[in-house]
C-alpha positions in Angstrom: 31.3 -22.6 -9.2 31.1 -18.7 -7.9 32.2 -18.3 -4.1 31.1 -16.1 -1.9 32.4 -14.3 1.5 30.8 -13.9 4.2 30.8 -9.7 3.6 29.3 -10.3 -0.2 25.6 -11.3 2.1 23.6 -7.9 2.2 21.5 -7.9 5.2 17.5 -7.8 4.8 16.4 -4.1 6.2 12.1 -4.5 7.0 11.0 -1.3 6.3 7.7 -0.5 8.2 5.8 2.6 6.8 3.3 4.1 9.1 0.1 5.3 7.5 -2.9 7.0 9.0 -4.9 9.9 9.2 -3.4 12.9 11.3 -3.7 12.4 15.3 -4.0 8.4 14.5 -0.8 7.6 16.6 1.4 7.1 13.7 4.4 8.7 15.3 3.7 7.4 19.0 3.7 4.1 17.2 6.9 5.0 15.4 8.7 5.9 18.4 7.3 2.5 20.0 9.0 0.8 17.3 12.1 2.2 17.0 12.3 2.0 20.8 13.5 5.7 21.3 11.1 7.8 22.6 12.0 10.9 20.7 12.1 8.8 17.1 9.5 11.0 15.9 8.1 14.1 17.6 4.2 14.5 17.9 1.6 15.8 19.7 0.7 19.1 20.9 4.6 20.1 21.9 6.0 19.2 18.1 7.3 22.0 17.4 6.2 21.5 13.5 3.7 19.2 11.8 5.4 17.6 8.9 4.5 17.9 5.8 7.1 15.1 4.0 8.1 11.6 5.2 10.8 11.0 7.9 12.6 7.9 8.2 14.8 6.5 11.2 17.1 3.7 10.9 17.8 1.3 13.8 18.9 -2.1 14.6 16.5 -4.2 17.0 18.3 -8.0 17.5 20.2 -8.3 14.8 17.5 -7.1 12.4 17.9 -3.8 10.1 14.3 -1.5 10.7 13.3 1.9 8.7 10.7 3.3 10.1 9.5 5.8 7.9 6.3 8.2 9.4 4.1 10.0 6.9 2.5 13.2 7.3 -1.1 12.5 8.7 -3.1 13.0 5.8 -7.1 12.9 4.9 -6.6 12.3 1.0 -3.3 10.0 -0.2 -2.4 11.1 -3.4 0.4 9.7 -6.1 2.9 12.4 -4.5 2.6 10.9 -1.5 3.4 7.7 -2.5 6.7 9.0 -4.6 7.6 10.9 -1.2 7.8 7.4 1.1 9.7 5.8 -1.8 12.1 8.8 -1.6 12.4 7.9 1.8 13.2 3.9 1.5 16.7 2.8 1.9 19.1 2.6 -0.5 21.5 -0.3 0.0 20.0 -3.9 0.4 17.0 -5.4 0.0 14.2 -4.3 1.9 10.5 -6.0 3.1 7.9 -3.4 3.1 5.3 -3.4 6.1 2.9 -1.0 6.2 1.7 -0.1 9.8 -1.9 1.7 9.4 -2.5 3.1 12.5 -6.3 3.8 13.6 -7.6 5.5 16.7 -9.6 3.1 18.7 -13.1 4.4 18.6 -12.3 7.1 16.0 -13.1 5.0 13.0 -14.8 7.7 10.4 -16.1 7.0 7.2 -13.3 9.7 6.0 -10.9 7.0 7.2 -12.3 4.1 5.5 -12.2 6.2 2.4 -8.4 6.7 3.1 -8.0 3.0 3.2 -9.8 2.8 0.0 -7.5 5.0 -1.3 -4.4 3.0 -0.2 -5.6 0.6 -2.5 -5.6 2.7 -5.2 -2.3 3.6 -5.0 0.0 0.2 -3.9 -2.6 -2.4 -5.3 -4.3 -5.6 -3.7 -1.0 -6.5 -2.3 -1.3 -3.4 0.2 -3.8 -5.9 2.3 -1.0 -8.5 1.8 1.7 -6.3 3.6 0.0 -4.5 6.2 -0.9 -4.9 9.7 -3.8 -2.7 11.3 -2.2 -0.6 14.8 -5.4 0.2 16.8 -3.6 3.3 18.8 -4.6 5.0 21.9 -5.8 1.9 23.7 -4.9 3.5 27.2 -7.7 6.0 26.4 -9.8 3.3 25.6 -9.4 1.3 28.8 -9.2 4.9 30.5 -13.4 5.3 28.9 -14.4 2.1 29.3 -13.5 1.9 33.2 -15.4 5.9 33.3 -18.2 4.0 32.0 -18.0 1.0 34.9 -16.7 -1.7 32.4 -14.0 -3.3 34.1 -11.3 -5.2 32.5 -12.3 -4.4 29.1 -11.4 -6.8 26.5 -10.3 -5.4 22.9 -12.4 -8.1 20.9 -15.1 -6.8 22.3 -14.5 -3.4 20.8 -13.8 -5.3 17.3 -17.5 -6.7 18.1 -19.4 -3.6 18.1 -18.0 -1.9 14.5 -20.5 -2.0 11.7 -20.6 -5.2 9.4 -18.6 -2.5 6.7 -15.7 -1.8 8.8 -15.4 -5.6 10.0 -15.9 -6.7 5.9 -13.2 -3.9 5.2 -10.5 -5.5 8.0 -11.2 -8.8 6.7 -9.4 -7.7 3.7 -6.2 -7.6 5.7 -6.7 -11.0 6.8 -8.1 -9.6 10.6 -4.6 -8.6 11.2 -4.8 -6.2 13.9 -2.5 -5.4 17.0 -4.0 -3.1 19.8 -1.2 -0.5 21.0 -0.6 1.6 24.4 1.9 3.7 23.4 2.5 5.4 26.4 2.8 1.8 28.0 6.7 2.3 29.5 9.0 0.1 29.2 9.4 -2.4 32.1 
């Protein structure tokens, strides 16, 4: 019978893979994450847009996180794919979660054809291992109390999309988080 230290136990790394459309949130949502505010540089002030993957590495209570953000793209193609497996780690076994990040309110048909083409490219088990980010939802609340809704409610957004886009989230089993990135915090 084979023995085994306690140094031969490689420890899990969850690898989270943000996808989305640019301006979606994906490297707010990153940095929210990782917990370090400048993770992943975005918005207006990044000084570049990038065109490949970048992955950070962190430990958040005990547990091993990649984060790995992809360039905000409108057509996801089979180098794109290759580029975020470049960017997985190496050593140890690793759970991949995909974080697709959606702007609340900004749901296009160009973005449900990106979801379709998710599919395409990591199979029926991409609905399996991926959790929808709504992002921006300070903007959200910010519009809704503009127009004199007060305390708006999230499912109540989730209420008013088209019976497509509900059918289409369905697929991921209505897993769904709402996200403030800019939320500090407390």
């Amino acid at each position: 019978m084979a023995s085994y230290e306690v140094g031969d136990w490689v420890k899990p790394i969850n690898t989270f893979v943000l996808l989305g459309r640019p301006g979606s949130g994906k490297s707010q949502t990153g940095n929210t994450v990782t917990g370090c505010d400048k993770a992943f540089e975005f918005g207006f002030h990044a000084k570049r847009t990038p065109k490949k993957c970048e992955s950070k590495q962190t430990e958040i209570c005990e547990t091993e996180l990649c984060v790995i953000d992809t360039p905000g793209v409108t057509f996801f193609e089979k180098q794109d794919y290759e580029d975020i497996l470049s960017n997985m780690p190496k050593e140890g076994p690793s759970k991949i979660i995909f974080l697709l990040c959606i702007s609340i309110g900004r749901l296009t048909e160009e973005e449900l054809s990106l979801i379709n083409q998710y599919f395409a490219i990591f199979g029926d088990d991409f609905a399996e291992n991926t959790i929808i980010i709504f992002t921006h939802l300070d903007e959200w609340e910010s519009d809704m109390n503009d127009c004199n809704v007060e305390n708006p409610k999230f499912d109540s957004y989730l209420h008013t999309l088209p019976e497509q886009t509900k059918t289409m989230f369905r697929r991921f089993h209505n897993r769904y988080l709402p996200l403030n990135n800019k939320q500090k915090k407390g």
